[in-house]
C-alpha positions as CSV (number, residue, x, y, z in Angstrom):
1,X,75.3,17.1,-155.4
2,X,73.0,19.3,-157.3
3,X,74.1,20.0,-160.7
4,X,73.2,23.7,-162.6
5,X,71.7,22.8,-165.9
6,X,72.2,25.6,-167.7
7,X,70.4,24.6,-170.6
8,X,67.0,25.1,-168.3
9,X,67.4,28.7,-169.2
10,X,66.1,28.6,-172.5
11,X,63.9,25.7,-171.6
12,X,60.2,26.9,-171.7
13,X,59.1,24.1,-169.8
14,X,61.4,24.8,-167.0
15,X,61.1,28.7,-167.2
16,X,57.6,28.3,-166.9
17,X,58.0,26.7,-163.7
18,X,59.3,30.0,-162.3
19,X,56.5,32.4,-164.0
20,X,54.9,33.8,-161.5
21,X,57.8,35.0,-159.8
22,X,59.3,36.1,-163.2
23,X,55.6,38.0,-164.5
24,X,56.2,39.7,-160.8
25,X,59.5,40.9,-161.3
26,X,58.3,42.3,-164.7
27,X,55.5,43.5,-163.2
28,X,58.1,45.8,-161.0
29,X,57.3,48.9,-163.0
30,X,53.6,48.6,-163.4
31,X,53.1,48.5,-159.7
32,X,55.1,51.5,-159.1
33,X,53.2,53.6,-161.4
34,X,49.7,52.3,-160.2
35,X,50.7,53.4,-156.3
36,X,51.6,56.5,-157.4
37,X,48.6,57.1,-159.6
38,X,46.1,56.0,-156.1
39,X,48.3,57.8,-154.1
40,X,48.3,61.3,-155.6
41,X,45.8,62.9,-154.2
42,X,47.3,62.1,-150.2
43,X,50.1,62.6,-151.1
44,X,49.7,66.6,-152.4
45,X,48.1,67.0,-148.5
46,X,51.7,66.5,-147.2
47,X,53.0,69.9,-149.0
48,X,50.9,71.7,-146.0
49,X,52.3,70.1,-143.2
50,X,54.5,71.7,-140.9
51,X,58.0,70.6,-140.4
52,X,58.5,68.1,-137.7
53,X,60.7,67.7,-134.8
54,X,62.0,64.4,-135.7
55,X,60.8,61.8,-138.1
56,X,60.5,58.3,-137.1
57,X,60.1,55.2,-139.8
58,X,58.7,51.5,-139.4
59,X,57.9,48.9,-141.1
60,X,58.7,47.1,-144.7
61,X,61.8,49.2,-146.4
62,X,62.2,51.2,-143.4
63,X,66.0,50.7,-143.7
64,X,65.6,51.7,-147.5
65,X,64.0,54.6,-146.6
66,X,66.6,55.6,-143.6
67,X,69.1,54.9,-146.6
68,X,67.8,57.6,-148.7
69,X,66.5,60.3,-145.8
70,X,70.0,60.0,-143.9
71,X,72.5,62.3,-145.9
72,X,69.7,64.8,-146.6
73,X,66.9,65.2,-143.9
74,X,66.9,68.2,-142.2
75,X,65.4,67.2,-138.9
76,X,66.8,64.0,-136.8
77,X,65.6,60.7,-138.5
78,X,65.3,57.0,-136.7
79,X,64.1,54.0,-138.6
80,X,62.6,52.0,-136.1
81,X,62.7,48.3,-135.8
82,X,60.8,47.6,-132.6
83,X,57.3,47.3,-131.7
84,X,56.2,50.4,-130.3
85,X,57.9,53.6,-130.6
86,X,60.5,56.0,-128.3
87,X,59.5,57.7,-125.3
88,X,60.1,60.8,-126.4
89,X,58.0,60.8,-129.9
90,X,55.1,63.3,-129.3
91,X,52.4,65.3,-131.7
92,X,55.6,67.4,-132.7
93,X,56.9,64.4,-135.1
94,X,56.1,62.5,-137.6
95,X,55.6,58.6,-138.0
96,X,56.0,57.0,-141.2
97,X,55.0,53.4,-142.1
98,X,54.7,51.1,-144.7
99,X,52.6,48.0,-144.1
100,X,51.0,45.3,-145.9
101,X,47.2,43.6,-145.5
102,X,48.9,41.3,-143.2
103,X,51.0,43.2,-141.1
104,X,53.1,41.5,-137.7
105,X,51.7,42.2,-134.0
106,X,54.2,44.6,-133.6
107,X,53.9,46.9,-136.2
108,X,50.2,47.3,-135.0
109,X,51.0,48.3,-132.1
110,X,53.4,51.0,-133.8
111,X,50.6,52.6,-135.0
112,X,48.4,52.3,-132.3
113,X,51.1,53.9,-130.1
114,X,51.5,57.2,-133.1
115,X,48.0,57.7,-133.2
116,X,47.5,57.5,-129.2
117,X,50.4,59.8,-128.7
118,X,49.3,62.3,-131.3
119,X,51.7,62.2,-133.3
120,X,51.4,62.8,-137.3
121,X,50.8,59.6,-138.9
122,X,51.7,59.1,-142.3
123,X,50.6,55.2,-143.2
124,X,51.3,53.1,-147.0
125,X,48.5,49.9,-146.6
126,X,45.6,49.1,-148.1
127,X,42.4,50.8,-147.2
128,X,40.9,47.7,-146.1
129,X,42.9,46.2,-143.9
130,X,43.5,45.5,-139.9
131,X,46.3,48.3,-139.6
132,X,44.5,50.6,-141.5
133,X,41.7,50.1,-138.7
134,X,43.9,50.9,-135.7
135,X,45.4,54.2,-137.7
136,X,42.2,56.0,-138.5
137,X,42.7,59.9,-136.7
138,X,42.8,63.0,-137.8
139,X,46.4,63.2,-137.6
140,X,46.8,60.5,-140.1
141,X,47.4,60.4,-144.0
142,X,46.8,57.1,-145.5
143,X,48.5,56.6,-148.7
144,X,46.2,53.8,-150.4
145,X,48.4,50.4,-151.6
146,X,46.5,47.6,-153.7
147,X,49.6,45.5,-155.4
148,X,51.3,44.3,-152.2
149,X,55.1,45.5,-152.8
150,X,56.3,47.0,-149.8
151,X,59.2,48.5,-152.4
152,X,56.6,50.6,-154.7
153,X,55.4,51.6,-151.5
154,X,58.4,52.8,-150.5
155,X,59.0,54.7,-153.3
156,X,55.2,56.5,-152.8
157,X,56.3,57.7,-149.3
158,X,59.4,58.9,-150.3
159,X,58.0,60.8,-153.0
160,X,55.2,62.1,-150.0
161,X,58.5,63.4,-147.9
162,X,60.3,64.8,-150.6
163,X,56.4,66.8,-150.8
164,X,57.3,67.7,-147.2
165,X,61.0,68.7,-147.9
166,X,62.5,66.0,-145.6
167,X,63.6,63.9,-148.3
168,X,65.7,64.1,-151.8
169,X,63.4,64.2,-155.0
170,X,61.9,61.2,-156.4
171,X,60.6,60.5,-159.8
172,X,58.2,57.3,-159.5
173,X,57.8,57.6,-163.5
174,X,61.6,57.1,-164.5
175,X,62.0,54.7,-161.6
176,X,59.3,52.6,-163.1
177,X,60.9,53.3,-166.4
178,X,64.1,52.0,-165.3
179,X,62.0,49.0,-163.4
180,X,60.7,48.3,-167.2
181,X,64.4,48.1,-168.6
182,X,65.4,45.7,-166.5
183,X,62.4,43.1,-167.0
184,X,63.1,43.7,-171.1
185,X,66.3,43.1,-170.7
186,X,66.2,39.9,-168.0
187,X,63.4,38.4,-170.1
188,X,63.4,34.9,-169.8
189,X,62.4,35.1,-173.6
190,X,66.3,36.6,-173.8
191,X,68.7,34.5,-174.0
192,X,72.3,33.8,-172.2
193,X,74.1,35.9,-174.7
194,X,72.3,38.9,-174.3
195,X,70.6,38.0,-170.9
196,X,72.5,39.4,-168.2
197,X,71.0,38.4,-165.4
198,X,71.1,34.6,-166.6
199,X,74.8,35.4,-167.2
200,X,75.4,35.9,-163.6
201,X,72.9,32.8,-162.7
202,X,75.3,30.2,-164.3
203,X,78.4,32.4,-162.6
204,X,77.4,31.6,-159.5
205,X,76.1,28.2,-160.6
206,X,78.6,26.1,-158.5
207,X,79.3,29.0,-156.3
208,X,79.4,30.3,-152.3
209,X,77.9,33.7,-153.3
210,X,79.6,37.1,-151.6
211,X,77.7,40.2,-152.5
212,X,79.5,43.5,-151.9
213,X,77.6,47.0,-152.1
214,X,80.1,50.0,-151.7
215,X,77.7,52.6,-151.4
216,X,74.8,52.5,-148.7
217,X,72.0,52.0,-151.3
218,X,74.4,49.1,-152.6
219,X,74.7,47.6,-149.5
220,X,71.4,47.9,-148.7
221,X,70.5,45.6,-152.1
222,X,73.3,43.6,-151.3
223,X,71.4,42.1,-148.1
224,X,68.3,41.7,-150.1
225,X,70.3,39.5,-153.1
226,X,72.1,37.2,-150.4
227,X,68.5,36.7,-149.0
228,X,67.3,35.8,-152.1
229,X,70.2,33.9,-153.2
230,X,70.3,31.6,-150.0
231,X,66.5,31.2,-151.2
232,X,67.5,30.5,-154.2
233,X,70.3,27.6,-154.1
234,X,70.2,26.5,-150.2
235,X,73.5,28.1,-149.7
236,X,75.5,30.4,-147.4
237,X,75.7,33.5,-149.0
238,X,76.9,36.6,-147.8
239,X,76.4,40.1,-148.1
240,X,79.0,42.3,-146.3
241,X,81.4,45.6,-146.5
242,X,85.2,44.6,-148.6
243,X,86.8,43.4,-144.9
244,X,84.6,41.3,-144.1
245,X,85.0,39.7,-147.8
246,X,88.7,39.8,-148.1
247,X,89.7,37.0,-146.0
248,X,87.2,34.6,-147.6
249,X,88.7,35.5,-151.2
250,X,92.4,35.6,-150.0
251,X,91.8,32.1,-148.4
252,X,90.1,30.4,-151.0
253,X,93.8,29.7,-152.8
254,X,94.0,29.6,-156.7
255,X,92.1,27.0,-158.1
256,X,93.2,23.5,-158.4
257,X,92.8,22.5,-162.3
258,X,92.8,18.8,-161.8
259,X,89.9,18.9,-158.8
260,X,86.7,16.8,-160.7
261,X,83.6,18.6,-159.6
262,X,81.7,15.9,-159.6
263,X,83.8,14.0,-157.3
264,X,82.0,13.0,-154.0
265,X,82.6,15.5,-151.0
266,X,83.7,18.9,-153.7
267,X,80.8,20.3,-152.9
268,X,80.7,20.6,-149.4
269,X,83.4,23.0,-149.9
270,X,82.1,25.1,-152.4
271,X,84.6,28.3,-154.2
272,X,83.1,32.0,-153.6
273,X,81.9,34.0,-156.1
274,X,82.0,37.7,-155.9
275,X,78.6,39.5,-157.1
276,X,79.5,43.8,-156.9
277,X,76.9,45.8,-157.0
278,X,78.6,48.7,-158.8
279,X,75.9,51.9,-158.7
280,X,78.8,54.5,-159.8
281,X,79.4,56.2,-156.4
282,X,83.3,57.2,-157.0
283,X,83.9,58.1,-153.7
284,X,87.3,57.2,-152.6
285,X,86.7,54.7,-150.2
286,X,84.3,52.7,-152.2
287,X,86.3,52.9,-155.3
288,X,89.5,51.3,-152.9
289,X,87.2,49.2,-151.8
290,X,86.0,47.5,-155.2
291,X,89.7,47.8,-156.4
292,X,90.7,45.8,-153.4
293,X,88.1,43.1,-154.0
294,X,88.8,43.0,-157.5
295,X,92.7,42.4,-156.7
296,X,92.8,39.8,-154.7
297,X,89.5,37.6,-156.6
298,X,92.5,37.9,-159.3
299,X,95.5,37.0,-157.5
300,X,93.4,33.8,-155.6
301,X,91.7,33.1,-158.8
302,X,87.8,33.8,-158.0
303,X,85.2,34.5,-160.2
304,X,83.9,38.1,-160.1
305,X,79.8,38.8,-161.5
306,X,79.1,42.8,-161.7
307,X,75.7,44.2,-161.9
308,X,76.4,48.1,-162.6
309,X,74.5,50.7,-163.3
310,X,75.5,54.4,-163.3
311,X,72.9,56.6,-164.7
312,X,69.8,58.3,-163.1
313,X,68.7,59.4,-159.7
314,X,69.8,57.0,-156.8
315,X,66.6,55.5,-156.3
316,X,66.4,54.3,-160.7
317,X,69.8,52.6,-159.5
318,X,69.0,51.3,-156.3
319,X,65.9,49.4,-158.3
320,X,67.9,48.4,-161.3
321,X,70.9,46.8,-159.4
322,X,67.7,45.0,-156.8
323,X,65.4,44.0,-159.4
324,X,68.6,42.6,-162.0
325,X,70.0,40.4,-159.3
326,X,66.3,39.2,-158.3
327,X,65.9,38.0,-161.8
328,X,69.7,36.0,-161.7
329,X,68.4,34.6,-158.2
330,X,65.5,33.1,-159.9
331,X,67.1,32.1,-162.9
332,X,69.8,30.5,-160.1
333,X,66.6,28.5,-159.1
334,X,65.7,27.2,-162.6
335,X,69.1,25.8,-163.1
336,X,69.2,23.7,-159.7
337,X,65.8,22.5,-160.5
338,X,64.5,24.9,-157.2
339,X,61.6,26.8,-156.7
340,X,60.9,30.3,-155.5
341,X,57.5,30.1,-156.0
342,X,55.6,31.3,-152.5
């Protein structure tokens, strides 16, 4: 059984073990800005265009981007998550993409399908790189990347759409600003008491991690957490909607006091942990839902961990609830002794 040592946290030696991954997430903000500063010019072209038929995303983020687009585009949006593209995309639509230097088979041959049926290209990779080859046309807009984060890139294109009126507005600046935030106030130089992303490493120290997004930005960084998390510890965990959840928490029984949890065989049978990702959508169903969920961790005594954040556009709280729970996943891997490291 792997024990959490929670005094790693304020161990330098053992922080430093996770650095790189820690300078990254700090990093968050930089990288935003520095897209968007290389992307300018590109990205004023895409005022001119014409409105599309349909737009049609692939790639890294796709699904965050289909998140965003969804309750706002005013032409019919897919986000694409197979190799080539649907029969009936033409030169009236437009293709968006976000790739990196090393891109799969598949999303090659995306691109290679957009530009050979015409249609209006709009591609986030690095200038030099295989994909960028096979996009080159005059229907095509490359929007130059050079720090290798498929979400700053994301953030680029949307603000490239929101140029074309198919998408909401986007603020790269105070999304970075909100990206800087978070790394001050997850510093591994803070500690536990003010830290609170280390705060909600040690709660799910010993735990089978749940994550629960209500609103579709939420959930959408609730899938990327569990990831993470799973990374993190070598556990199940699970991101999923408060129905899905509620029969793990109502079945996992009040705690037994007297249960030693270093006894052989307790931890094959670890207690969930709820982690809400609370972004202040207060519609009706999503408020029931995290009532619900908060209920009945209470009545079957489970721990609850909150990241909230309720202030600025969707996209600063989309990043701040990601990037705080990134920072608890790798402070998760101090504690176990694990790396992240890749």
């Amino acid at each position: 059984m792997t024990v959490f040592d929670d005094s790693a946290l304020e161990n330098p030696d053992a922080l430093a073990s996770a650095d790189t991954i820690l300078r990254r997430l700090a990093e968050a903000g930089a990288r935003v800005r520095r897209e968007t500063a290389d992307a300018l010019e590109p990205i004023n072209q895409l005022a001119e265009l014409p409105q599309p038929r349909a737009l049609i995303a692939a790639g890294a983020e796709a699904r965050f981007i289909r998140a965003m687009l969804e309750p706002v585009c005013p032409v019919p949006f897919v986000a694409w998550p197979s190799h080539g593209l649907p029969g009936w995309v033409g030169a009236l639509d437009v293709v968006v993409v976000m790739a990196s230097d090393h891109p799969a088979p598949g999303l090659i041959a995306t691109v290679h399908e957009a530009v050979r049926r015409g249609a209006q290209l709009i591609i986030a990779c690095p200038k030099a790189s295989l994909i960028a080859e096979h996009a080159a046309s005059r229907s095509t807009i490359m929007l130059p990347t050079a720090t290798a984060d498929p979400l700053a890139a994301a953030i680029v294109m949307l603000s490239g759409l929101n140029e074309m009126k198919l998408g909401p507005e986007v603020r790269p600046d105070l999304v970075a600003d909100a990206m800087d935030r978070v790394a001050e106030d997850c510093s591994p130089f803070a500690d536990v008491a003010e830290n609170p992303a280390k705060d909600i490493a040690m709660g799910l120290a010993d735990a089978q991690p749940l994550v629960w997004g209500g609103s579709v930005l939420a959930a959408r960084a609730s899938r990327r957490l569990a990831e993470a998390l799973r990374a993190a510890s070598g556990r199940a965990a699970l991101a999923a909607d408060a129905d899905e959840l509620l029969p793990i928490v109502e079945t996992a029984g009040p705690r037994d006091p007297f249960e030693d949890p270093f006894e052989d065989g307790v931890s094959a049978d670890r207690r969930p942990t709820l982690l809400l990702l609370d972004d202040g959508n207060n519609e009706s169903i999503i408020r029931s839902d995290y009532e619900r969920l908060l209920a009945a961790a209470e009545l079957n005594d489970v721990r609850v961990c909150t990241i909230a954040h309720w202030t600025g556009s969707d996209v600063e709280r989309y990043a701040t609830l990601l990037q705080t729970g990134m920072f608890a996943a790798v402070y998760l891997a101090v504690g176990l002794g694990r790396s992240m490291e890749r």
